[in-house]
C-alpha positions in Angstrom: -40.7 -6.9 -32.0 -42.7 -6.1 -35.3 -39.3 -4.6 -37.0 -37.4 -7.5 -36.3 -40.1 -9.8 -37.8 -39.9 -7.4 -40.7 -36.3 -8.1 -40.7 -36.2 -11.4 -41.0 -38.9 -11.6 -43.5 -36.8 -11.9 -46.9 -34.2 -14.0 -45.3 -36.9 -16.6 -44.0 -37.9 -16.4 -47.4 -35.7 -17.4 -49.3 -35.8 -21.2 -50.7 -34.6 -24.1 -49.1 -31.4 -26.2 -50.9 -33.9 -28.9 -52.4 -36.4 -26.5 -53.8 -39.4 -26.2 -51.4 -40.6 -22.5 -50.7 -41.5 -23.0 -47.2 -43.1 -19.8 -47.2 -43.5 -16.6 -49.7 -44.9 -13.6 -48.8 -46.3 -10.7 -50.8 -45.9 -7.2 -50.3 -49.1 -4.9 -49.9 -49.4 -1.2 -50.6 -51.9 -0.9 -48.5 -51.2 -2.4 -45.1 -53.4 -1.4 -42.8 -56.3 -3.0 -45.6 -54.8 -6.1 -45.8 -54.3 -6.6 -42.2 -57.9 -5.4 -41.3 -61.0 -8.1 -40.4 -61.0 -10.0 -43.9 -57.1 -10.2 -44.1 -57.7 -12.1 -40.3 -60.7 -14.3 -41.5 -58.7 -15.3 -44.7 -55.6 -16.1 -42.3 -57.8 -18.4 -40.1 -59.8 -20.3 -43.0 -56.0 -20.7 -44.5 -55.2 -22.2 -41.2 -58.1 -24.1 -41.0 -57.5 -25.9 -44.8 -53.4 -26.3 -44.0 -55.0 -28.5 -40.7 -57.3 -30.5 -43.0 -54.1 -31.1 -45.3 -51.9 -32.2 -42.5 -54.7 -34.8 -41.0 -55.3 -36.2 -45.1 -50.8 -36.3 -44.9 -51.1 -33.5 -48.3 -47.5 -32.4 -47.7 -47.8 -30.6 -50.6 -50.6 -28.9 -50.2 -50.1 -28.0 -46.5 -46.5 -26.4 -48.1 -48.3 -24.1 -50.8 -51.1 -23.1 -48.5 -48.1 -22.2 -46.0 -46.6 -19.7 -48.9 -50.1 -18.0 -48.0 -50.2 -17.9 -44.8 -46.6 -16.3 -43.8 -48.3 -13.3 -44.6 -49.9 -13.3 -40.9 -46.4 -12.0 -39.9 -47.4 -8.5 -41.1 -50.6 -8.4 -39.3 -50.4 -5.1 -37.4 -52.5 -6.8 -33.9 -50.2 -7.1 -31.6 -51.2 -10.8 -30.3 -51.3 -11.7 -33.6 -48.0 -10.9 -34.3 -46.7 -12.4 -31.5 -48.4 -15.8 -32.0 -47.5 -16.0 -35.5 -44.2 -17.0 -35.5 -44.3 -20.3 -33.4 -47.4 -20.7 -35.6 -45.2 -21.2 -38.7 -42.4 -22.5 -36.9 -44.3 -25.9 -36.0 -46.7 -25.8 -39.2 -43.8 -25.8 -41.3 -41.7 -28.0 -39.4 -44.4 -30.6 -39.5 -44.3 -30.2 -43.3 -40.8 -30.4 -43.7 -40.8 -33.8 -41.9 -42.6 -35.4 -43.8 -42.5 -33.7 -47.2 -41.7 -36.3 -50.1 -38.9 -34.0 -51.6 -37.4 -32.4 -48.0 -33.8 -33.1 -46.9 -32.2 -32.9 -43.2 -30.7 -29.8 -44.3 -34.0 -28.2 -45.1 -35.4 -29.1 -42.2 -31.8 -27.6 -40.5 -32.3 -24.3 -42.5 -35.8 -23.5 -41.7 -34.9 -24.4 -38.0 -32.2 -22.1 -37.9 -34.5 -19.0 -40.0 -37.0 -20.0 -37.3 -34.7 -19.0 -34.5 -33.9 -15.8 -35.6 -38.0 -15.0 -36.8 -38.8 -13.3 -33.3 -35.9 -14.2 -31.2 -38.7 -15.3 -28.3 -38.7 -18.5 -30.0 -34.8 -19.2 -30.4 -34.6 -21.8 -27.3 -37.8 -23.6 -28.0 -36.9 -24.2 -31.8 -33.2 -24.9 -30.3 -34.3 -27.5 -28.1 -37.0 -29.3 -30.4 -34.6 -29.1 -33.1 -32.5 -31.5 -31.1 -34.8 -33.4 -30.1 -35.1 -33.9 -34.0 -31.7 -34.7 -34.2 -31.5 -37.2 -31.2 -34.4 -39.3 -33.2 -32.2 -39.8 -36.2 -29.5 -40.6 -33.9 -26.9 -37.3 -34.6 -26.0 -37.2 -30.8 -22.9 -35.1 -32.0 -25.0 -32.6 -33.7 -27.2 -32.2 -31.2 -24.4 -31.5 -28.3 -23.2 -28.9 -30.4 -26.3 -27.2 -31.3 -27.5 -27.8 -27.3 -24.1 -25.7 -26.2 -24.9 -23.3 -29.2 -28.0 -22.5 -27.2 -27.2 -22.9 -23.8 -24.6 -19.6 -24.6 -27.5 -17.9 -26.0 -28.3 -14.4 -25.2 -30.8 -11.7 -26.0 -31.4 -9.1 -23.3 -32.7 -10.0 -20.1 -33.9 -13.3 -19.7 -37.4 -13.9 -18.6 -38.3 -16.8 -16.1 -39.7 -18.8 -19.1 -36.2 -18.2 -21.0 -34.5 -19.2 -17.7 -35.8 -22.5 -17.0 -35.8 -23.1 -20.6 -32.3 -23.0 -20.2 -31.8 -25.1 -17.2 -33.8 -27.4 -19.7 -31.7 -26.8 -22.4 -28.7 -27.8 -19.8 -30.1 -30.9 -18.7 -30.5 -32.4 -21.8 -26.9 -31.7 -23.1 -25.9 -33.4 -19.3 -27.7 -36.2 -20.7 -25.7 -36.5 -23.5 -22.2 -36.3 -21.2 -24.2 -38.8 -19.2 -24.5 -41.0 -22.9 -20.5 -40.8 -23.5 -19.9 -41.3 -19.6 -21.8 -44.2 -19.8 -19.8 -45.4 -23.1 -16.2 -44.8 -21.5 -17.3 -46.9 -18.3 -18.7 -49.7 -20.1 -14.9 -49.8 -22.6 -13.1 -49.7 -19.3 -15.5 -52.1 -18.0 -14.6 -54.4 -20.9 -11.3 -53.4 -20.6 -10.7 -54.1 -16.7 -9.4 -50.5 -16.5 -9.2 -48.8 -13.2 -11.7 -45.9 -13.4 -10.1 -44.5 -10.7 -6.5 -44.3 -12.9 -5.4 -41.3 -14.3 -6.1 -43.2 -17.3 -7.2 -40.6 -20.6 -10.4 -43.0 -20.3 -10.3 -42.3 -16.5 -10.2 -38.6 -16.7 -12.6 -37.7 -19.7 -15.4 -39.9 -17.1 -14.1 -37.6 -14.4 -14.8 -34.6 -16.8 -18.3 -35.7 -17.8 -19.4 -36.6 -14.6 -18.9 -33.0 -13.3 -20.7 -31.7 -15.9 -23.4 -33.8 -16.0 -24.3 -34.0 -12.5 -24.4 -29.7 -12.3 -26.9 -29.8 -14.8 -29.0 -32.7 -13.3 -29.0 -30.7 -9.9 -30.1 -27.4 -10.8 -33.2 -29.3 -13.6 -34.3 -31.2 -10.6 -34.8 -28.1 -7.9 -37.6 -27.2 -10.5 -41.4 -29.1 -10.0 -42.0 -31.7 -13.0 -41.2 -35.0 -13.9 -37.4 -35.8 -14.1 -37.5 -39.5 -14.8 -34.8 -39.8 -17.1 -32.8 -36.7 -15.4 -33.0 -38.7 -12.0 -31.9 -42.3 -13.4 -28.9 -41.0 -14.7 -27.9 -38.7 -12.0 -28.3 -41.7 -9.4 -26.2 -43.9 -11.4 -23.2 -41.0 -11.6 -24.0 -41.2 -7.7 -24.0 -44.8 -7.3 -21.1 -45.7 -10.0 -18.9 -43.0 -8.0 -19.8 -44.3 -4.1 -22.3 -42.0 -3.1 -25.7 -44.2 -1.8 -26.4 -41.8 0.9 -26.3 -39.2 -2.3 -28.7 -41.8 -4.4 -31.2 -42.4 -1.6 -31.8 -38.7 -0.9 -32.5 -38.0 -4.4 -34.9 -40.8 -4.5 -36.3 -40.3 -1.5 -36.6 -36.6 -2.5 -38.3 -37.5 -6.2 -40.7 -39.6 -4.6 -42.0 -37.7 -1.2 -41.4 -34.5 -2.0 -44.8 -32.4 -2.3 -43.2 -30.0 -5.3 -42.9 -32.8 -7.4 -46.8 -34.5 -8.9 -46.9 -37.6 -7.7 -44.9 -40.2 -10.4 -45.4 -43.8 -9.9 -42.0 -44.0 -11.7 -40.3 -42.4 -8.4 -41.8 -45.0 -6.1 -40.0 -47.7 -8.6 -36.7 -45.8 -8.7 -36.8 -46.1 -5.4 -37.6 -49.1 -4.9 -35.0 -50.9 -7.2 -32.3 -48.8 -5.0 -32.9 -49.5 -1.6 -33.4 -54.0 -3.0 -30.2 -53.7 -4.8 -29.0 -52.3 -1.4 -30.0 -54.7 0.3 -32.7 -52.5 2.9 -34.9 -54.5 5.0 -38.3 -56.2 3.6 -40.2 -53.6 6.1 -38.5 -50.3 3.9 -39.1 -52.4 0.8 -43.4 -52.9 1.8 -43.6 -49.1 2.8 -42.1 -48.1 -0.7 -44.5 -50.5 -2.9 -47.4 -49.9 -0.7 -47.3 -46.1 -1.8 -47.1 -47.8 -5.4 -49.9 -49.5 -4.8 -52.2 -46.9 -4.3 -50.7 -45.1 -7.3 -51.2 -47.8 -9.9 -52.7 -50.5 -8.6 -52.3 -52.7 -11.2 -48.5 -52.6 -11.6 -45.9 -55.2 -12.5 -44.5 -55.3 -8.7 -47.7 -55.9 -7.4 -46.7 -59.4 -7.2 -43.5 -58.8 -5.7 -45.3 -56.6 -3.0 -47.4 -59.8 -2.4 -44.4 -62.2 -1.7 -43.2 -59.7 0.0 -45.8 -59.1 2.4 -46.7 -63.1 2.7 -42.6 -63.6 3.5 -42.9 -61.0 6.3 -45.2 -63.3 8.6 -47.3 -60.6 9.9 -51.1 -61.3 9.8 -51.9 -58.0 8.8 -49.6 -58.2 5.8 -50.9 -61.2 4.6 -54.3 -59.7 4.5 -53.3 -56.9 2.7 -51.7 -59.4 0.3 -55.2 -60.4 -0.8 -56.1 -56.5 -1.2 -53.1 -56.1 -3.7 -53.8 -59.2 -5.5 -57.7 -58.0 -5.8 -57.5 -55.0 -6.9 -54.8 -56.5 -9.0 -57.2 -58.7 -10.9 -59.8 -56.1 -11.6 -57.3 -54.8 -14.1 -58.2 -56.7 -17.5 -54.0 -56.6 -18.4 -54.1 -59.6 -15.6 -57.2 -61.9 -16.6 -55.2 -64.2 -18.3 -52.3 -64.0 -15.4 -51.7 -67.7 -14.1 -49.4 -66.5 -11.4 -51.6 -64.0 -10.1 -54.7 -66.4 -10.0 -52.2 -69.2 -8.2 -51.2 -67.0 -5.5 -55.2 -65.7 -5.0 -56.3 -68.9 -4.7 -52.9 -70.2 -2.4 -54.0 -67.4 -0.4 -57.9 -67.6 0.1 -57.5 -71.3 1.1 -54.6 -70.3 3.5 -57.2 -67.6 5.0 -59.9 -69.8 5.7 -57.5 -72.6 7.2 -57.3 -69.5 9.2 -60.3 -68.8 10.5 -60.1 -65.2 8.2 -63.2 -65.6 5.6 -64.0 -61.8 6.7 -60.7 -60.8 5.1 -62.4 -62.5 1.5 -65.8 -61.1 2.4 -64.5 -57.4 2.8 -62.9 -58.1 -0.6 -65.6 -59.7 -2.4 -68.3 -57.4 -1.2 -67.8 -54.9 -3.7 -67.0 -57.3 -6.8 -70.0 -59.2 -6.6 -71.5 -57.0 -9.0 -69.1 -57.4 -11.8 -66.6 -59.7 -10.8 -68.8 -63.1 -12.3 -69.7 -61.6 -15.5 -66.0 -60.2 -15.4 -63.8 -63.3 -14.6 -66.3 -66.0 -14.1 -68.5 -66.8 -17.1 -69.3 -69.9 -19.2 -67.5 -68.5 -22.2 -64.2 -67.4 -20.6 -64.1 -70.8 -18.4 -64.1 -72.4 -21.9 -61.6 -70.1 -23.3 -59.1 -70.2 -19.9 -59.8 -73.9 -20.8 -58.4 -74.3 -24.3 -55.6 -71.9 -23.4 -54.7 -73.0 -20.5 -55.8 -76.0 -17.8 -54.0 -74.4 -15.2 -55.3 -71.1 -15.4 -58.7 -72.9 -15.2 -58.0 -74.9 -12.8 -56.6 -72.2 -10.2 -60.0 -70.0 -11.4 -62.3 -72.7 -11.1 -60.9 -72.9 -7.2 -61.5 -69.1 -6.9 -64.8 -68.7 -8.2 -66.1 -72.2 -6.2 -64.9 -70.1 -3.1 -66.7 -67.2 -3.9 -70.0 -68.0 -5.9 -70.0 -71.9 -4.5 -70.4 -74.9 -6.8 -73.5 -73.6 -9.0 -70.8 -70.8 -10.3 -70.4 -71.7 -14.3 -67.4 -71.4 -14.8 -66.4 -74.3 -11.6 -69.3 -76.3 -13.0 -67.8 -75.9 -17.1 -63.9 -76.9 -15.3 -65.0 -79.2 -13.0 -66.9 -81.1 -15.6 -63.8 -81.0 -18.3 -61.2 -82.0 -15.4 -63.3 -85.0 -14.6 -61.0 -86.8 -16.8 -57.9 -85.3 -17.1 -57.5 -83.5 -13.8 -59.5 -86.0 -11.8 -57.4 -85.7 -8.3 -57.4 -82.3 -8.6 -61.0 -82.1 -9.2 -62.0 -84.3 -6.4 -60.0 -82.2 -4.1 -61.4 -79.0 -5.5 -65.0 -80.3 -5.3 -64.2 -81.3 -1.8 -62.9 -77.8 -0.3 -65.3 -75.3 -2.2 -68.1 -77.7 -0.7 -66.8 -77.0 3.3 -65.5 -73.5 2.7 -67.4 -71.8 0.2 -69.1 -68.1 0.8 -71.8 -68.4 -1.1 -73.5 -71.0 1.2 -74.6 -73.3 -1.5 -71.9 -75.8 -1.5 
């Protein structure tokens, strides 16, 4: 390996086409000297100042300390050696990015050096390289640099350079999946039969097959696929395959290889609605979601969905979701969220079920009045909002009875412009409140 390195040395020299030197390297009589313990401890306080001039943005700097620090490539330790050229690869890329006087094509160049500067490193710089040229847009580019790489070959491959490749793979399927997705939206437009022999027709045939090859050898690995598993479901679906679409999804999401991905759960989800699967498929899938990310968007949909069931059960676990729901502070401010709590506490106690509020409230007691239910944020929920306040006011009445501040502060405001509403209010937290007060 150390005799490639050397190789490559005065060709990953040499300048780049706007001027920047990105690095230089001296020769030493004496190697063995220079690479000994105070070549290392120069190397690492070098490495240590071109950190301090990337966090201060010192482009400049960072690129002439970099001319020093290429000379790590001769060290004669083996680890070092080894390490050194990704070292340089994402110092310098870094630099290149963001230097005042770099081009695309010097940041192209040094890529391409990179490569070649211990060939261990070709795929990775191949494949950031891309991603580099998918931020600025080049989706052409980066197909052909993707294929460049996926043909790429350098003795045996080890498992690293293997899945890097199925990597490398999947992403240029994404881009067939890109101009798939283009020539079905013109024939869409168009009202052209995708299933015509059309030139339109065919080249979605042809990037279909190679799209969805890739996207079923990335996902046999363990990871997260999100993007991967969108597309390859909508090949599925687009073409008639929903048996096909529900086993991937059902794989993403219950499979034990995979870590467990709230995303799958909503992947899944979306499916089986749009398919029209019954509201007891739909609970079980959000349900897992739930206990992922409790505070997430379709939290509210799991609600309905649980109160439209009928079950008794389900509509007490309807006030678990929408709980644990508001102890996120994304949902203080949440009208919708405080409507249905407060819909669904009075339609529990009509019910005969204050235990269902009393297992809930038992460990918010703490935290929940300071949290929700304080003089300030009753007069703030005020200004912003009266129905907020209102639906609140109900809540907190319920829990902490009619001493709580912020029912007194609303109570006391809607006296005049909510007066029915207040009445009524007054009239239910008095009978049905928990805290025995009212």
């Amino acid at each position: 390996m150390e005799e490639l390195l050397v190789e490559s040395l005065e060709e990953a020299t040499q300048p780049l086409s706007s001027g920047i030197r990105l690095p230089n390297i001296q020769r030493h009589p004496n190697k063995q000297l220079v690479c000994g313990r105070g070549f290392r401890e120069t190397a690492d306080f070098c490495l240590h100042q071109i950190h301090n001039a990337l966090f201060q943005n010192q482009w400049e700097q960072a690129a002439e300390l970099l001319k020093s620090y290429f000379q790590t490539l001769e060290d004669t330790s083996t680890a070092k050696l080894r390490a050194a050229p990704e070292v340089i690869w994402r110092l310098g890329t870094e630099v290149l990015l963001h230097h005042p006087k770099s081009t695309l094509e010097d940041v192209k160049s040094f890529a391409d050096r990179m490569k070649n500067l211990g060939v261990k490193n070709y795929l990775k710089v191949s494949l950031e390289h891309v991603f580099h040229l998918l931020c600025l847009g080049m989706t052409e580019d980066a197909y052909r640099h993707l294929t460049v790489a996926e043909s790429w070959r350098y003795g045996d491959r080890s498992a690293s350079e293997e899945k890097l490749i199925k990597l490398i793979q999947a992403h240029r399927a994404l881009l067939d999946y890109k101009k798939w997705a283009e020539k079905r939206q013109f024939m869409l437009d168009n009202e052209v039969d995708y299933m015509s022999e059309s030139a339109y027709a065919l080249e979605m045939s042809s990037h279909f097959r190679q799209a969805t090859g890739a996207f079923k050898e990335i996902i046999q690995y363990p990871g997260v696929w999100d993007t991967f598993v969108q597309s390859y479901a909508d090949l599925l679906e687009f073409y008639g395959d929903p048996e096909g679409v529900q086993r991937l999804l059902n794989d993403y999401a219950y499979d034990s290889k995979y870590p467990a991905n709230p995303n799958a759960h909503v992947f899944l989800y979306a499916f089986l609605k749009r398919s029209g699967e019954p509201t007891e498929s739909l609970i079980k899938v959000l349900m897992i979601l739930h206990q992922l990310v409790p505070s997430h968007e379709l939290m509210l949909e799991l609600n309905m969905l649980l109160q439209e069931s009928g079950k008794e059960e389900h509509r007490q676990q309807g006030l678990q979701v929408l709980f644990s729901l508001l102890d996120f502070s994304s949902w203080k401010e949440h009208v919708g969220a405080w409507n249905s709590l407060a819909k669904q506490m009075k339609a529990a106690l009509h019910g005969k079920h204050s235990e269902w509020l009393q297992a809930e409230w038992s460990s918010r007691e703490d935290w929940w009045p300071a949290f929700h239910f304080s003089h300030y944020l009753a007069k703030k929920d005020w200004q912003q909002s009266e129905r907020l306040a209102m639906k609140k006011a109900l809540v907190a009445g319920i829990l902490l009875g009619k001493g709580s501040k912020y029912f007194t502060f609303v109570v006391l405001r809607g006296s005049t412009s909510q007066r029915k509403k207040c009445k009524r209010m007054k009239q239910f937290v008095k009978k049905h409140s928990m805290a025995g007060s009212g």
